[in-house]
C-alpha positions in Angstrom: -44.6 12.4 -1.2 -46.6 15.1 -3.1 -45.2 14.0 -6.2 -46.5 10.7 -5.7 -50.0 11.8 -4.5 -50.3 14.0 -7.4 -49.3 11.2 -9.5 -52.4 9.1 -8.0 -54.6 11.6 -8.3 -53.6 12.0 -12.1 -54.3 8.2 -13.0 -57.6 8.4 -11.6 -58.4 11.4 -13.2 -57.3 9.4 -16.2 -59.0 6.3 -15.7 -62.6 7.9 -14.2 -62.3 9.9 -18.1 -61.6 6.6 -20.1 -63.9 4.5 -18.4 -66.5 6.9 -18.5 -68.4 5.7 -21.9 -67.8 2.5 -20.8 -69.8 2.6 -17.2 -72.4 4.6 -19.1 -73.5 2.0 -21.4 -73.9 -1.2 -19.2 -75.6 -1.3 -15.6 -73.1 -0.2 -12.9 -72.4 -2.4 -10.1 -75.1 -0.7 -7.7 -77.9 -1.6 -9.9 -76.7 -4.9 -10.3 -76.2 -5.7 -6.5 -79.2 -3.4 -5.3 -81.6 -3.2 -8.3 -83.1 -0.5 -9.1 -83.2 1.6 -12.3 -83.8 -0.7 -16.0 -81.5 -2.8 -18.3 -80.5 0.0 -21.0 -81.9 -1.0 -24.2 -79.1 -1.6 -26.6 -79.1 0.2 -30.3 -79.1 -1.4 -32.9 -75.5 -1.7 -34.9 -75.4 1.3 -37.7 -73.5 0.6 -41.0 -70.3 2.9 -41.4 -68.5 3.2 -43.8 -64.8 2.0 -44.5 -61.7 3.3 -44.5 -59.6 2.6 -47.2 -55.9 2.2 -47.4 -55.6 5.3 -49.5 -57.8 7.3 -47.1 -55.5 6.3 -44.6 -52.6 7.3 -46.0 -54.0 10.7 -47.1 -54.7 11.2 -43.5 -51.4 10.9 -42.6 -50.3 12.9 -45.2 -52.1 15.8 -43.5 -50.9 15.0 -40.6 -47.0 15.0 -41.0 -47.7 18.3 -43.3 -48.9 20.1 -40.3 -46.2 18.3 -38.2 -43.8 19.8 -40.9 -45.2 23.1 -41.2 -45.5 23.7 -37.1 -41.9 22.2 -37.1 -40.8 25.1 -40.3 -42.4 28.0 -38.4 -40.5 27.3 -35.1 -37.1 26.4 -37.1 -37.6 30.3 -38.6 -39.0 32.1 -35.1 -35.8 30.8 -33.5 -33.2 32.2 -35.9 
């Protein structure tokens, strides 16, 4: 039974974290039932720039050479 309470308690943990930016940027159900508070203005969409496949892939490259060196220095501490 605590296994399964601690279990709930870590989902909503979870989803209160993920849905956070979410419930920030659009009028919550309170406001919308009760008024109160403003529609948030929206901002206007800000070009980005792309990324490329080669970007990409040098990403990933970083990342699987960190993987490799982490997975090197732990292969050598336990010898």
């Amino acid at each position: 039974m605590k296994n399964v309470f601690a279990n709930i308690v870590t989902a909503s943990f979870v989803f209160a974290m993920t849905t956070g930016p979410l419930h920030a940027q659009t009028r919550s159900w309170w406001t919308q039932w009760f008024g109160g508070g403003s529609t948030p203005s929206r901002p206007t969409p800000v070009a980005v720039p792309e990324i490329d496949a080669s970007s990409g892939l040098l990403a990933v490259a970083a990342v699987l050479a960190v993987l490799a060196f982490v997975w090197e220095r732990r292969r050598r501490q336990s010898v």
